[in-house]
C-alpha positions as CSV (number, residue, x, y, z in Angstrom):
1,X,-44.2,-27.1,-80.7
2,X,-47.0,-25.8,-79.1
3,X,-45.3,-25.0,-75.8
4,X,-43.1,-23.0,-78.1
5,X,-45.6,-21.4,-79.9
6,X,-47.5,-19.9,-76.3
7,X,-43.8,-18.8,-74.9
8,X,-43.7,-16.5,-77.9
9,X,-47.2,-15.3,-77.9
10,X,-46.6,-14.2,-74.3
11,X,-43.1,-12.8,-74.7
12,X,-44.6,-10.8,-78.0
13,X,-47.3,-9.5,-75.3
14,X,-45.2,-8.9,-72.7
15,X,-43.2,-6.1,-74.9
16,X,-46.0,-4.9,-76.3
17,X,-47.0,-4.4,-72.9
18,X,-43.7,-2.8,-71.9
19,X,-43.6,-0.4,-74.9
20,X,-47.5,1.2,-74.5
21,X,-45.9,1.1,-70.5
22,X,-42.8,2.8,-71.5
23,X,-44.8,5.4,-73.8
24,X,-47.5,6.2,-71.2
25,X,-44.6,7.0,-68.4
26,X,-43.1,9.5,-71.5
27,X,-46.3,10.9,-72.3
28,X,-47.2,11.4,-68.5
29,X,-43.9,13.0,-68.0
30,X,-44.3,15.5,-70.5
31,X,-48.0,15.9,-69.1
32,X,-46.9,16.7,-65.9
33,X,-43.7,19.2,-66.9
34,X,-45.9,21.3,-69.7
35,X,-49.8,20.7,-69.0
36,X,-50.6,19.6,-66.0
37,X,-51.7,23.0,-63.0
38,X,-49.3,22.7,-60.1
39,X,-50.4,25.5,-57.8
40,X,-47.6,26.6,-55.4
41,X,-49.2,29.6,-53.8
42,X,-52.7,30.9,-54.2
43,X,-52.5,34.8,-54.2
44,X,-55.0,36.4,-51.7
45,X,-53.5,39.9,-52.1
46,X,-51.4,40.8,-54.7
47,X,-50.9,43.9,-52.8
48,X,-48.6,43.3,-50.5
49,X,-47.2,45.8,-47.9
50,X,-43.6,45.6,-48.9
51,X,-45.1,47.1,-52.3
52,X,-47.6,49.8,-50.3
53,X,-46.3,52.9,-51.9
54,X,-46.3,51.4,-55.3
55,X,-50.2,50.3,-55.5
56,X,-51.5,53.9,-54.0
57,X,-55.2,54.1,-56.3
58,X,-55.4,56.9,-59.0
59,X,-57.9,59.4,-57.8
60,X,-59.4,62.6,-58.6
61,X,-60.5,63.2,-62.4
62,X,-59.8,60.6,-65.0
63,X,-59.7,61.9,-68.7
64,X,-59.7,58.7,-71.5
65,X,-60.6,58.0,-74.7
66,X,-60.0,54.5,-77.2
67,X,-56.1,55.8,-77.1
68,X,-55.0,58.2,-73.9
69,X,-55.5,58.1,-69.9
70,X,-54.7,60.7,-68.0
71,X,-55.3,60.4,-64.1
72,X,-53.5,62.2,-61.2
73,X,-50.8,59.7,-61.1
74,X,-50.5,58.1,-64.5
75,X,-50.7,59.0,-68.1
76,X,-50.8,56.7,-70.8
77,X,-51.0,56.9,-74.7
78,X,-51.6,54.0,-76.8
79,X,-50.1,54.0,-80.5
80,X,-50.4,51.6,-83.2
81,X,-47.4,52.1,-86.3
82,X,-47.4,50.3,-89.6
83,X,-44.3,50.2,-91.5
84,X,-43.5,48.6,-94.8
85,X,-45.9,47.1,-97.2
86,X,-47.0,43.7,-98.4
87,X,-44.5,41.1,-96.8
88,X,-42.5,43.6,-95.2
89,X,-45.1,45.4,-93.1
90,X,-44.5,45.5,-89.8
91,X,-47.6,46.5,-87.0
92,X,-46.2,47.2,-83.6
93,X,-48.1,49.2,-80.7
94,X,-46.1,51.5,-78.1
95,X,-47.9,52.6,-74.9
96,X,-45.6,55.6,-73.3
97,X,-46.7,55.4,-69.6
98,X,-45.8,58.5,-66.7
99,X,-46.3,58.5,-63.4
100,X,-46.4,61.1,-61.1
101,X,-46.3,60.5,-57.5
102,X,-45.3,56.6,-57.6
103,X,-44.5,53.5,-59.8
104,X,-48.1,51.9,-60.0
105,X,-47.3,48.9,-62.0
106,X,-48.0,45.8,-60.7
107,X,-48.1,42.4,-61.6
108,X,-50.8,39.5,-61.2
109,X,-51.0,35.4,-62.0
110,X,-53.5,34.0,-64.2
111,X,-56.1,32.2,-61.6
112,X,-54.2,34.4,-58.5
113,X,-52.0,31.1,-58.4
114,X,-48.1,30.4,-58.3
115,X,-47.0,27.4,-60.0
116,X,-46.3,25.7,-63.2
117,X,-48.6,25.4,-66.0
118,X,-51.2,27.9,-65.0
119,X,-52.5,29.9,-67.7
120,X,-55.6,32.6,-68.5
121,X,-55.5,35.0,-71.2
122,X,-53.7,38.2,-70.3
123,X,-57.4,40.2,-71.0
124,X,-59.2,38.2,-68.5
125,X,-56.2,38.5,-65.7
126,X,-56.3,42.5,-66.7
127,X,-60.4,42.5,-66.1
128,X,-60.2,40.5,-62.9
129,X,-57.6,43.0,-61.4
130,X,-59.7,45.9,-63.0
131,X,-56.5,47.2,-65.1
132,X,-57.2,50.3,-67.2
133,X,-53.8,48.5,-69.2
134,X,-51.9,45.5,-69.1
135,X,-49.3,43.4,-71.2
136,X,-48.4,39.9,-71.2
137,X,-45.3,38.7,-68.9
138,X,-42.6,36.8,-68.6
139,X,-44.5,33.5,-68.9
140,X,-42.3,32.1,-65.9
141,X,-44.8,29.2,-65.2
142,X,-43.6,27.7,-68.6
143,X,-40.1,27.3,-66.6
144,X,-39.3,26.3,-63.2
145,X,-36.6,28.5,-62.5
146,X,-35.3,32.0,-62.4
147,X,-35.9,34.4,-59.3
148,X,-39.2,35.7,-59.3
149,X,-40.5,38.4,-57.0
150,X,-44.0,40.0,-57.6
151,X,-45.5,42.9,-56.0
152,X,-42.7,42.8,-53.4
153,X,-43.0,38.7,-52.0
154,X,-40.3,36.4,-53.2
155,X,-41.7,33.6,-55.1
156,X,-39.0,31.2,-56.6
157,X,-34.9,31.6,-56.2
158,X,-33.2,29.8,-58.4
159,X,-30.7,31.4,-60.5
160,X,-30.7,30.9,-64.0
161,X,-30.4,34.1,-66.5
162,X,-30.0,37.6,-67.2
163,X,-33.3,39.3,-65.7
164,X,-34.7,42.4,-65.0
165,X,-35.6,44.2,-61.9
166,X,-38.4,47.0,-60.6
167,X,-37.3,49.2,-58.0
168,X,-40.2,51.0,-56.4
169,X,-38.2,54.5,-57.3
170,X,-39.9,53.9,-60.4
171,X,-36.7,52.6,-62.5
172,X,-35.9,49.7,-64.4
173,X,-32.2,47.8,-64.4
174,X,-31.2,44.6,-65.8
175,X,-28.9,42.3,-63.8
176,X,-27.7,38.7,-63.2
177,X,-29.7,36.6,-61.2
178,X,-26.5,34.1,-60.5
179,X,-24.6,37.5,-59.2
180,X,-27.5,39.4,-57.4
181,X,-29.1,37.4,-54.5
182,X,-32.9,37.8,-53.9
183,X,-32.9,39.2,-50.9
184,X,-30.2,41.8,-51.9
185,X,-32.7,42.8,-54.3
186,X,-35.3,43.2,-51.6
187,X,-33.5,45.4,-50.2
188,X,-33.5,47.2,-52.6
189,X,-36.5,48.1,-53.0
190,X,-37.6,45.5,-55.9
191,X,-40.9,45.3,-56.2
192,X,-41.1,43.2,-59.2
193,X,-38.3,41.1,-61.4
194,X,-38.8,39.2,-65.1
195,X,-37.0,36.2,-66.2
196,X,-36.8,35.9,-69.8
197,X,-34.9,38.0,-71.8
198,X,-32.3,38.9,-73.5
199,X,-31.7,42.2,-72.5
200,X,-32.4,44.6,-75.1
201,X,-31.1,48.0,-74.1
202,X,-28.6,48.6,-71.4
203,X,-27.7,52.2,-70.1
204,X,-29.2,53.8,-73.4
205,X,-27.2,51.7,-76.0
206,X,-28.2,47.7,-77.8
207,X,-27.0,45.6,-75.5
208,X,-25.5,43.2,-77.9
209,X,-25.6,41.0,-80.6
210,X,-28.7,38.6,-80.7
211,X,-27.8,36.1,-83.6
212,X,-27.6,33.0,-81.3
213,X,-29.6,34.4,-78.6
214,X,-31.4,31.2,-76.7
215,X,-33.7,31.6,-73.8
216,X,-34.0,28.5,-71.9
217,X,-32.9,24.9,-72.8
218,X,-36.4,23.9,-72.3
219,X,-38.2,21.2,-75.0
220,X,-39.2,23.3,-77.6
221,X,-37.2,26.0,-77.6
222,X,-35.0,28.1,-79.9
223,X,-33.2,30.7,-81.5
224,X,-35.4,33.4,-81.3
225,X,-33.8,35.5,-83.5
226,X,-35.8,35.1,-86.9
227,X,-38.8,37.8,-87.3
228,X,-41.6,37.0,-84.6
229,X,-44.4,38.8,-82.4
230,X,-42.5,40.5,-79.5
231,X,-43.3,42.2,-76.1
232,X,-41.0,44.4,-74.3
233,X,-40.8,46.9,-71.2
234,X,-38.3,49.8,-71.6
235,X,-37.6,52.8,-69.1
236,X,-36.5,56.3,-70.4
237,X,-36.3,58.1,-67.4
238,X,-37.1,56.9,-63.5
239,X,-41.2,56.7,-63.7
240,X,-41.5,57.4,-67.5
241,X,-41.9,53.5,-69.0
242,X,-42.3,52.0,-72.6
243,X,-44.3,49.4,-73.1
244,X,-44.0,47.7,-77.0
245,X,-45.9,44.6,-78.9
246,X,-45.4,43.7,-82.1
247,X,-47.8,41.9,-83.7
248,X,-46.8,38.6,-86.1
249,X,-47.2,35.7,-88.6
250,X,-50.0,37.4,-90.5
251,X,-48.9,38.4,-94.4
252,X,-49.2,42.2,-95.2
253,X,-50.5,42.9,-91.8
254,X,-47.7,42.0,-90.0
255,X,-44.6,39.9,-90.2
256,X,-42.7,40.5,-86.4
257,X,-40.0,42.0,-85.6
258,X,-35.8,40.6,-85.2
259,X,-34.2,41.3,-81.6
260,X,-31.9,43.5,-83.1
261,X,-35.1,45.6,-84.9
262,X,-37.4,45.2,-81.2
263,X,-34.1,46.5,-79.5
264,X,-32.8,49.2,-82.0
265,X,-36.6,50.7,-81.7
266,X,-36.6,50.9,-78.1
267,X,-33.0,53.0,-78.1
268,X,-35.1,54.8,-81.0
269,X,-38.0,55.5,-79.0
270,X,-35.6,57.1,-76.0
271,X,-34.8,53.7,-73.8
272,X,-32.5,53.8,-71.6
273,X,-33.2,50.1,-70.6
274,X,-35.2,47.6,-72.3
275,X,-35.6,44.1,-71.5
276,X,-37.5,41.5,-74.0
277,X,-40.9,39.5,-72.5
278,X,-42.0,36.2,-73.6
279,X,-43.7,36.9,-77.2
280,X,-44.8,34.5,-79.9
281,X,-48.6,33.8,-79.0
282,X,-48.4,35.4,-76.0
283,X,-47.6,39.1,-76.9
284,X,-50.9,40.7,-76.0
285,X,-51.2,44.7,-75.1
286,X,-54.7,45.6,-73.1
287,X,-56.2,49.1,-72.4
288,X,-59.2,50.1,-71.8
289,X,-61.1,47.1,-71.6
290,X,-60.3,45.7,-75.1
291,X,-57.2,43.8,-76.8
292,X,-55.5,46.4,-79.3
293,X,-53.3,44.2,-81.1
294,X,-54.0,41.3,-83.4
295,X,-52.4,37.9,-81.3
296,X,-50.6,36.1,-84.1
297,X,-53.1,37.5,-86.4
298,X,-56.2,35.5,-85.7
299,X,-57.5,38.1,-82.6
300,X,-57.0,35.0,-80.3
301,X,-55.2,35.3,-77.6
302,X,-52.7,32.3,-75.7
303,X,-53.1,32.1,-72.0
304,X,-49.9,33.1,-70.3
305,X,-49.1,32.5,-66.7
306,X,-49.1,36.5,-65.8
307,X,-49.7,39.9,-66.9
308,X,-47.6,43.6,-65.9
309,X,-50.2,45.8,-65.4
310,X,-52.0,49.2,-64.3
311,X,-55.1,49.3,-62.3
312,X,-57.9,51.8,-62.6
């Protein structure tokens, strides 16, 4: 009886064992795919020569204030617009950005790193890279595919979605990364390309219907349909870009914006192509060394994985 008694103590420890074993591989797993760093590339110089004529410095006089920047090269005007009241309101900001003589938008990593799970908040990526404005990305470090290419260097190819492409003649065009190989996009002349999506505008009319729009089959994801914080880029004419956040999930401030609402304001606004960014948490607009918007309403930003931005 006692013989007995031992064999099931130790087969009652021996699953216990098992099951804390079992849990710690799942918990590990998930460690690895959404928190753990995993640096691919460190980024010495995000300004490549394949991207030379897009990173040419602004010079001569700079005129600014809290709202407007006017260089040489580049102008840029800030906006904030409430609409609605009490649970309707709405707060969204739309930066309408020119350039001259060539396409200085850029892009940089949080921590100058490629890889999975690295994050900063999009102000301190701006302030390292001494941008005069910046928005959050595409967040591609939360996935590990799509075709990325930043400042001209191919990082990842692996073809997964609808994306959007930066030529360095200053325009914007959406396209399919499973029908458009990498280095046809080189060249190009693609400087930069986004992987998130859905495309909003597409040759100056709504690209769709957005009711069961999903972006990745990643854990955690969903429709993203319902009323949320958004950020989106937008071209209206080659060199002449709109740049839009909406702020979210605060009552009476702000409640987000639908797809269909982000991507019927763009056409309103003059788009002729308009492309949705990750959003949520991460929709963040910078200029002039300070955070406009409100992230999710509690002035705290969520570290993102990299930042569209224009240097001083």
């Amino acid at each position: 009886m006692a013989i007995f008694r031992r064999r099931k103590k130790t087969k009652i420890t021996l699953i216990i064992v098992l099951f804390f074993a079992v849990i710690g591989t799942i918990l590990y797993r998930l460690a690895d795919r959404y928190l753990i760093e995993h640096v691919e590339v460190v980024v010495t110089d995000n300004r490549t020569v394949a991207n030379t004529a897009a990173v040419t410095q602004s010079s001569g006089q700079v005129q600014s204030d809290d709202w407007n920047y006017k260089s040489d090269n580049e102008t840029i005007s800030v906006k904030k617009v409430q609409t609605g009241s009490g649970e309707e309101t709405i707060t969204y900001f739309v930066a309408d950005v020119t350039f001259t003589n060539s396409t200085n938008l850029l892009t940089a990593f949080a921590k100058n790193s490629f890889g999975t799970n690295i994050i900063e908040n999009t102000s301190t990526i701006a302030s390292d890279h001494n941008a005069v404005f910046a928005i959050n990305g595409d967040y591609y470090g939360f996935r590990n595919n799509g075709v990325i290419i930043r400042n001209g260097e191919l990082y990842r190819d692996d073809p997964a979605r609808e994306a959007l492409a930066l030529f360095n003649d200053g325009t914007l065009k959406s396209y399919d990364e499973e029908q458009t190989s990498s280095s046809s996009l080189l060249a190009q002349g693609v400087t930069n390309t986004f992987s998130f999506g859905p495309v909003l505008v597409k040759d100056a009319e709504v690209a769709g219907d957005f009711d069961s729009v999903k972006i990745d089959t990643n854990f955690g994801n969903r429709s993203i349909q319902s009323s949320n914080p958004r950020t989106g880029i937008g071209m209206i004419s080659p060199n002449h870009f709109l740049f839009i956040v909406v702020d979210g999930r605060k009552e009476n401030y702000s409640k987000g914006m639908t797809l269909t609402e982000f991507a019927n304001l763009f056409a309103e606004l003059g788009a002729t192509e308009a492309y949705n960014l990750d959003g949520g948490g991460s929709s963040t607009m910078y200029f002039m060394g300070r955070v406009v918007n409100n992230p999710l309403g509690k002035q705290k930003e969520r570290g993102v994985s990299d930042i569209i931005y224009i240097p001083e």
